[in-house]
N, C-alpha and C positions, 0 to 999 in steps of 0.2 A: 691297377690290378695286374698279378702275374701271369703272363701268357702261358698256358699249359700247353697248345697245339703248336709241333713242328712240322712245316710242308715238307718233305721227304723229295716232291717230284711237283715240279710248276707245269701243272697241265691243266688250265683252267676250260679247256675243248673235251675233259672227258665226262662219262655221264654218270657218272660214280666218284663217290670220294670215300675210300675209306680209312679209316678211325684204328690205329692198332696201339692196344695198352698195353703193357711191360710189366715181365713177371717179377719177384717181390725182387729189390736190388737192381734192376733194371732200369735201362733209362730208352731215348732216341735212338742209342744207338744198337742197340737190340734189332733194330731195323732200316739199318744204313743202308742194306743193300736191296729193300723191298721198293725202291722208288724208280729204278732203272729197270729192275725186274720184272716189275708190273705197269707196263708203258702204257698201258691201256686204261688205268683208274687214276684217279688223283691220288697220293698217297702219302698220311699225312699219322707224327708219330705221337704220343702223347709224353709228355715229360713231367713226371710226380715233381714235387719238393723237395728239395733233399740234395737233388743230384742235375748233376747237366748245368744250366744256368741258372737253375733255381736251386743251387746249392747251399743260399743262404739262409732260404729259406726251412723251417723244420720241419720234417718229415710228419706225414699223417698218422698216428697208432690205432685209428678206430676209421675202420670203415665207411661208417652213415656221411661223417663231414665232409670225408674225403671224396666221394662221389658226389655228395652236393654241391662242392665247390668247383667241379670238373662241368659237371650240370650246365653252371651258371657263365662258366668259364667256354663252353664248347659251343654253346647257343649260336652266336653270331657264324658260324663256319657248317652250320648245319643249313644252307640255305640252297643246295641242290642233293637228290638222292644218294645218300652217304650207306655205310653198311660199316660194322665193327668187327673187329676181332682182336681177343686176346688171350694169351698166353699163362695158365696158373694163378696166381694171384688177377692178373689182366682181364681174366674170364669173369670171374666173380663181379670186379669195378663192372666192369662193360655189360653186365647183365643187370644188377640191380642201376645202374646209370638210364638204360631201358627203358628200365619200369620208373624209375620217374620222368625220365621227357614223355613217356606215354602219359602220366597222370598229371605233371603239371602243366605241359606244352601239346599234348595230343599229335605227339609224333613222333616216330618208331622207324627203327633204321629199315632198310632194305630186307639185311642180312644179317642174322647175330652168329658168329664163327668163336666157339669158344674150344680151347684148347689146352689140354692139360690139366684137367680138374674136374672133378667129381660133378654131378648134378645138385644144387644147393639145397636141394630137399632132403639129401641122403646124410646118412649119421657116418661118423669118423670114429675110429678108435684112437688115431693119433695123437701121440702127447704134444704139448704144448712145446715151440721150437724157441721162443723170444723169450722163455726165460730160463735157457741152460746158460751153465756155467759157461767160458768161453771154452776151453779145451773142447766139451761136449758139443759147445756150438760149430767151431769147425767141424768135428768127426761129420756131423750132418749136413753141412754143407759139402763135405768132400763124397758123402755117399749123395745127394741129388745132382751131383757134378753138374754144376752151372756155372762155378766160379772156377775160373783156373787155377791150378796150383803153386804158379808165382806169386799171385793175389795171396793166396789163401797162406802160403809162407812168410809174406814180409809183414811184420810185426805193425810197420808204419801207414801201410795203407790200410788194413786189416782196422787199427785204430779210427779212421774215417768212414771206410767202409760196413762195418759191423753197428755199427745203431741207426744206419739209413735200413737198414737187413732187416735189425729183430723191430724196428717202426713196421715196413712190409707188412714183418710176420705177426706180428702183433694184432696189426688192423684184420689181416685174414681171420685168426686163428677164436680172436673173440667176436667174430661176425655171427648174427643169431639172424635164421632165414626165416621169412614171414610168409605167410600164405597171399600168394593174389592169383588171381586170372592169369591163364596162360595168354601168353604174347601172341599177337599178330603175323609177326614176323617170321621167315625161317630158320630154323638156327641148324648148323653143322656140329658137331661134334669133335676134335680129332683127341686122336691118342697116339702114343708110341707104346708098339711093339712090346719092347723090353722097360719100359716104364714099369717100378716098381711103386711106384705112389699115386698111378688111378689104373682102371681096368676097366675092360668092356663094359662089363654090367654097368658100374658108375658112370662112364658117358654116357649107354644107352639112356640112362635115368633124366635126363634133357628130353627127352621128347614131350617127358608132361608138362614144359614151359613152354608147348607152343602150339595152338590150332593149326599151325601152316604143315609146311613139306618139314620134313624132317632129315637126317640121316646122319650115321658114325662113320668116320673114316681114321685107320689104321695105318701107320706109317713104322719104316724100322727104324730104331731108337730107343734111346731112353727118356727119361722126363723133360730133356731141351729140345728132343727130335726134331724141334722148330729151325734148327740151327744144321743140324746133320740131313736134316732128308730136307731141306728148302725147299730146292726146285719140285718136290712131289706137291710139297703144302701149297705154294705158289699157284698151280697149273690149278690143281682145285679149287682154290680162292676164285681165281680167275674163270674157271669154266661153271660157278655157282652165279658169278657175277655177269654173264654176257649178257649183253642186249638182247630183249627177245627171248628171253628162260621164262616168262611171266610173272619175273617178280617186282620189275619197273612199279609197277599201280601199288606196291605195298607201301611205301615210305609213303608221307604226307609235307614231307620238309619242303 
């Protein structure tokens, strides 16, 4: 079976290990530098299909599998209090992922840290992104500016790169949300600033996924703000996770 979990930072002395999943085209290295940064957790990256060293493998286009098989895949590493967080497409995996080790395993991260994306109860106007034409497909890739614009110029990488994308985007965009009980755990919110594809109101809409502590935090940026404002996202990650906040007793791993 293919390893999905990358260790980022070999610190088997700390008392957290968190989980960060990669927005759609995203891989490990999305968070290369969150394993030095955050000396204080274990910090470990998730690596889809597609890409990184599981390039051979085919990318996911539906949601449901692809969380199940991350599931089944992430179990054995869930064996001291872990807490997730992801990124856009990353938010969504790592929430409904959740809700099933809550229902099939009866245990639930620390922290659910979901960024950059809408609350999964809320409705979209957005048209479907996985199946424009490719001209169109850039245009929208250069307005969520995540891919840089040598990438998005050269014809040849663009060819490799562009059906691991609209896979991503696919699996998001025909994800259909179910109603369950809100989570145990606490979840954070963030957003950028200047992000033109979620807004306050849409984060705040998270709080009805969870009986715990809640809260939105607002960073300057755009939709990667993850990558520009780091060190802010960082410091928060890290001052949600300190020993002693009382959220130690919520995980059961």
């Amino acid at each position: 079976m293919a390893n999905f979990v990358t260790y980022l930072s070999s610190n088997p002395l700390a008392d957290v290990r968190l989980f960060c999943f990669p927005y759609a085209g995203g891989g490990t290295l999305s968070f290369r530098s969150w394993g030095k940064n955050l000396p204080v957790l274990e910090v470990c990256a998730i690596e889809l299909p597609g890409r990184g060293r599981l390039m051979t493998i085919p990318p996911f286009t539906q949601l449901e599998p692809l969380v199940e098989a991350i599931a089944t895949n992430i179990l054995p590493h869930l064996n001291k209090p872990f807490a997730f967080f992801g990124h856009s497409m990353g938010a969504i995996v790592s929430f409904e992922l959740t809700r099933i080790l809550r229902k099939n395993y009866g245990i639930e991260p620390l922290h659910l840290f979901v960024s950059g994306r809408r609350a999964p109860q809320t409705s979209s106007e957005a048209s479907f992104i996985h199946t424009l034409p490719e001209p169109e497909f850039l245009i929208k890739l250069r307005h969520l500016n995540g891919t840089p614009e040598a990438i998005l110029a050269n014809a040849e990488l663009m060819e490799l790169l562009s059906p691991i994308l609209r896979a991503d985007f696919a699996a998001v965009e025909t994800y259909v949300y179910t109603e369950e009980s809100p989570l145990n755990c606490s979840i954070t919110a963030f957003g950028g600033l200047q992000d033109p594809e979620v807004n306050f109101t849409e984060l705040e809409a998270w709080q009805q996924q969870t009986i715990a502590a809640f809260s939105v935090e607002m960073f300057p940026g755009d939709h990667f703000f993850l990558h520009s404002a780091e060190d802010l996202l960082l410091h928060s990650i890290e001052k949600s996770l300190q020993i002693g906040n009382g959220e130690r007793g919520n995980g059961k791993a």
